[in-house]
VOLUM-950028 format. One record per residue (C-alpha): x, y, z; residue number from 1. Coordinates in pm, whole numbers, plus 50000, padded with zeros to 5 digits. Example, Ala and Ser with C-alpha at 12.3 -4.5 7.8 and 13.67 -1.06 7.14 Angstrom:
      xx      yy      zz   num
   51230   49550   50780     1
   51367   49894   50714     2
***
This chain:
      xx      yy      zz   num
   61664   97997   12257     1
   61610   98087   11909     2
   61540   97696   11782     3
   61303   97679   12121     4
   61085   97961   11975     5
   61082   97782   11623     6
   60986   97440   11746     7
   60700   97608   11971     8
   60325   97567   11837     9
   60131   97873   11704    10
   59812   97715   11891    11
   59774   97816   12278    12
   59925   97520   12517    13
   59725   97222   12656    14
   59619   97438   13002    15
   59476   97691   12762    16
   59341   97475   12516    17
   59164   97259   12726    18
   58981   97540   12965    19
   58862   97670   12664    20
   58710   97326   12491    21
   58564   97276   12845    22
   58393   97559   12905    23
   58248   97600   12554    24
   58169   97199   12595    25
   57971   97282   12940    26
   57787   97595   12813    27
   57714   97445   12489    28
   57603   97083   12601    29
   57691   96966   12951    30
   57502   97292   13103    31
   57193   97169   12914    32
   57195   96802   12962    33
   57310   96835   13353    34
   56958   97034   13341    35
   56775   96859   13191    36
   56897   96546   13456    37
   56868   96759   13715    38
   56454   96873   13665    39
   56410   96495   13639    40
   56629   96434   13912    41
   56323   96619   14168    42
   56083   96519   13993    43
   56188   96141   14045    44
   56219   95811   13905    45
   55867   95719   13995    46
   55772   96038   13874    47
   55939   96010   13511    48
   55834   95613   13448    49
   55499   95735   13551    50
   55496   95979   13273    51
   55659   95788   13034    52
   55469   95460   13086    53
   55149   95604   12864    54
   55030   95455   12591    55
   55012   95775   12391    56
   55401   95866   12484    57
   55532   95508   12430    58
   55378   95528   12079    59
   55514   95891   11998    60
   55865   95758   12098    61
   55854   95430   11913    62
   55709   95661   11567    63
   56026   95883   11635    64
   56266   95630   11672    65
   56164   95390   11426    66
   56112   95636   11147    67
   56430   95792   11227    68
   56669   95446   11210    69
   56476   95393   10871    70
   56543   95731   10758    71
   56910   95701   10835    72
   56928   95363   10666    73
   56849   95513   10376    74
   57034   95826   10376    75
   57329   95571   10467    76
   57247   95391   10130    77
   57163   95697   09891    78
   57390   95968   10063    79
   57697   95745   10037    80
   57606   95700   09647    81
   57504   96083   09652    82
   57849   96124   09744    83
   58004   95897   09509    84
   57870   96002   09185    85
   57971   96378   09287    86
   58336   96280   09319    87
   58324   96046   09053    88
   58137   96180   08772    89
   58150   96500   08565    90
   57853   96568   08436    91
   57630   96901   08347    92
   57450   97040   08667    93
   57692   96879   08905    94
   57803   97184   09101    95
   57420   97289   09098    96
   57358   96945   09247    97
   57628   96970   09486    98
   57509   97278   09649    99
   57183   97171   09657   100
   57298   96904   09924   101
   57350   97184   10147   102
   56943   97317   10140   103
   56846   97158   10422   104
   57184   97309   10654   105
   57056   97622   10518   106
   56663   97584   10503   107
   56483   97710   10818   108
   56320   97348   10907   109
   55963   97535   10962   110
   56035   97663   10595   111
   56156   97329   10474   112
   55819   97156   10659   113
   55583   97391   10487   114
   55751   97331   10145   115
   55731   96931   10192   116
   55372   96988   10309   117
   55289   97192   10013   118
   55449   96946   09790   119
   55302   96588   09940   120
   54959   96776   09994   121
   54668   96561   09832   122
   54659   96894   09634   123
   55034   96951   09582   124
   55213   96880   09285   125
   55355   96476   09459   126
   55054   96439   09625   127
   54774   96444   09387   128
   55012   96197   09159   129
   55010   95982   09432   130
   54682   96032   09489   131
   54593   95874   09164   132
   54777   95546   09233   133
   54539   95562   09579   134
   54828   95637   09814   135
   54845   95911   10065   136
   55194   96091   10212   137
   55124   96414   10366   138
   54981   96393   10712   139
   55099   96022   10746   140
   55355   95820   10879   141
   55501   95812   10478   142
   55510   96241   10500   143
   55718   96237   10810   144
   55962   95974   10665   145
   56006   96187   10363   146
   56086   96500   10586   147
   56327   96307   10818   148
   56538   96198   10469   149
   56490   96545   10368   150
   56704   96678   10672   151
   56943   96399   10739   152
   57046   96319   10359   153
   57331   96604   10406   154
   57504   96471   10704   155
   57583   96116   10526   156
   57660   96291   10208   157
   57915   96544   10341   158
   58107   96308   10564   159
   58167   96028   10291   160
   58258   96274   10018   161
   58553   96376   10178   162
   58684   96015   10216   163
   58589   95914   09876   164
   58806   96197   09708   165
   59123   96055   09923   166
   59057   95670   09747   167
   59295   95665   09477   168
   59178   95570   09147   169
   59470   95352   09109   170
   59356   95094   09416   171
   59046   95030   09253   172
   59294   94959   08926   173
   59484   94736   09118   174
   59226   94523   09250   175
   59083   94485   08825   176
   59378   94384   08790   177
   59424   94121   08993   178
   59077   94005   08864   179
   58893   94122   09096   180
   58538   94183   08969   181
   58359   94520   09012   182
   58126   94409   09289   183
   58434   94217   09468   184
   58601   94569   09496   185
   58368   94792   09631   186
   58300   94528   09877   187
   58657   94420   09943   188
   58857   94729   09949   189
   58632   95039   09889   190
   58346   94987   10094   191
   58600   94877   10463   192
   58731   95238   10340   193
   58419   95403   10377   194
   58224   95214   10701   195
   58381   95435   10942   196
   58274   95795   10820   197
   57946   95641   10638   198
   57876   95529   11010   199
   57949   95875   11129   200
   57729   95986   10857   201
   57453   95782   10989   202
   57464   95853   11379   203
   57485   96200   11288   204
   57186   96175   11032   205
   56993   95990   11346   206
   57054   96234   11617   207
   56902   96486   11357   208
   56612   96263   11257   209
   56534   96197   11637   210
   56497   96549   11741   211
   56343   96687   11408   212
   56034   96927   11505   213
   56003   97222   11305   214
   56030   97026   10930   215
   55782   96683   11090   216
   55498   96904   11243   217
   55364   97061   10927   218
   55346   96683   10753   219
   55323   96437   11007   220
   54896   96534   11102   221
   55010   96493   11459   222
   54744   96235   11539   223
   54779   96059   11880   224
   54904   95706   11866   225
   54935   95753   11525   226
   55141   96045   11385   227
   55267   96182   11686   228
   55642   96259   11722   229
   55767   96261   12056   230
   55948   96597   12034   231
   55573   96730   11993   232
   55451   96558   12325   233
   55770   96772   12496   234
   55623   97112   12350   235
   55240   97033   12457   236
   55391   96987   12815   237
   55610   97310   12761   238
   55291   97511   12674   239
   55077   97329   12965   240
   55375   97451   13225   241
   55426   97097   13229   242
   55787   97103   13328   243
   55845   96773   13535   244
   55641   96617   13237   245
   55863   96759   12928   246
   56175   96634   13133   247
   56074   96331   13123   248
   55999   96264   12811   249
   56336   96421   12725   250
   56525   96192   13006   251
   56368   95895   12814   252
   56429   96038   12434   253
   56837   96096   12571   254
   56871   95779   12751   255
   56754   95590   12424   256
   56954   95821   12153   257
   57248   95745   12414   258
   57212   95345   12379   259
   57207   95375   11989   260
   57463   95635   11934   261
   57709   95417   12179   262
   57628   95102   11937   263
   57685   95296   11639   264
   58048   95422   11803   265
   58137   95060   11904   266
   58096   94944   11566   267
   58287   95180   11436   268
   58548   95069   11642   269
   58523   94756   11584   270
   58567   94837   11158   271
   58845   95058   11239   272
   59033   94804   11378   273
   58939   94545   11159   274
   59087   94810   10877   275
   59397   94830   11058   276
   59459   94452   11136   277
   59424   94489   10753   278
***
């Protein structure tokens, strides 16, 4: 009896565990989606395509999603090298850098949205610079790119970092060694390291970017067919008591964030077992 009671796990047992991560999983995200299906559900399929087959909401969700796959490109690009010259490099302000990754987790997004606007402003302190080269950010399609890097940067940065501090010095050491040259190693045997969280990174920085209201609405101008975000089209039907409408447009912004995130996980599948045929 005694070596039973050492060899038993401090954490509750699997019938526990699992009520628990099921019921926080339903109440948290389940309960909301199977709404969300379920207003669209009565209100139809003819009803939905009818509402999404505008001109004005096709072009909101095509702005969203577009902008928000380009934003998460480049957070995948600058957030993994974010991430790489924090563990890497010592150098003065790093730990004032490092925390300042963290803003936008922290940041209200209306707060962030009215700082981005007051910055990219044809009267801010970016905007009238780029206002002299003849270029305008704020209250274009440029202003809501910037705010969708602005909130997504974090996500790609904090899940490489992680990864990057496990890479031994020594492999990359190795591979010189071998004569490998510097380019040859990061994309030999550093970067296969870092696909699959820089991948999370990315999905993560995308399901951010696609549902990003509160930091977009201050910059983007919100001009139909132009600078509308589609989250905005789901509050206007909100505030007209347009419930079958906002559904709708929420059926069609999951179904699509559903296609890419499942591309995004079978690719990192697919890397993870290239790693480990490896």
């Amino acid at each position: 009896m005694p070596g039973l009671l050492i060899n038993r796990s401090p954490m509750p047992g699997l019938g526990l565990s699992m009520g628990i991560t099921l019921t926080m999983l339903s109440l948290v995200v389940l309960g909301p989606i199977g709404a969300l299906l379920a207003q669209g559900a009565s209100y139809g399929l003819e009803g939905i395509w009818a509402t999404v087959n505008r001109e004005r909401v096709w072009a909101a969700l095509e702005l969203s999603f577009r902008l928000s796959f380009l934003a998460a490109l480049f957070n995948l690009v600058f957030g993994v090298a974010l991430a790489w010259v924090l563990v890497r490099y010592d150098f003065p302000g790093r730990r004032l850098v490092d925390a300042a990754v963290d803003l936008p987790f922290a940041l209200p997004t209306a707060v962030a949205g009215i700082a981005l606007t007051a910055l990219y402003a044809p009267n801010g302190a970016f905007g009238a610079l780029a206002k002299e080269f003849g270029l305008k950010i704020a209250y274009t399609q440029g202003g809501i790119f910037i705010a969708l890097i602005f909130v997504g940067l974090p996500f790609v940065t904090r899940t490489v970092q992680p990864v990057i501090e496990e890479i031994d010095r020594e492999v990359e050491e190795a591979s010189a060694t071998l004569g490998a040259t510097r380019f040859t190693t990061l994309r030999r045997v550093i970067a296969p390291m870092l696909l699959p969280a820089a991948l999370t990174g990315f999905a993560l920085s995308l399901a951010r970017a696609v549902g990003e209201y509160g930091s977009v609405i201050f910059i983007a101008g919100n001009i139909p067919l132009k600078t509308e975000i589609a989250p905005l089209l789901i509050v206007i039907q909100l505030e007209e008591f347009n419930y079958d409408g906002a559904a709708a447009i929420g059926i069609a912004m999951l179904a699509i964030s559903f296609a890419m995130l499942l591309s995004i996980n079978l690719i990192q599948i697919w890397s993870r077992r290239r790693i480990g045929d490896v």
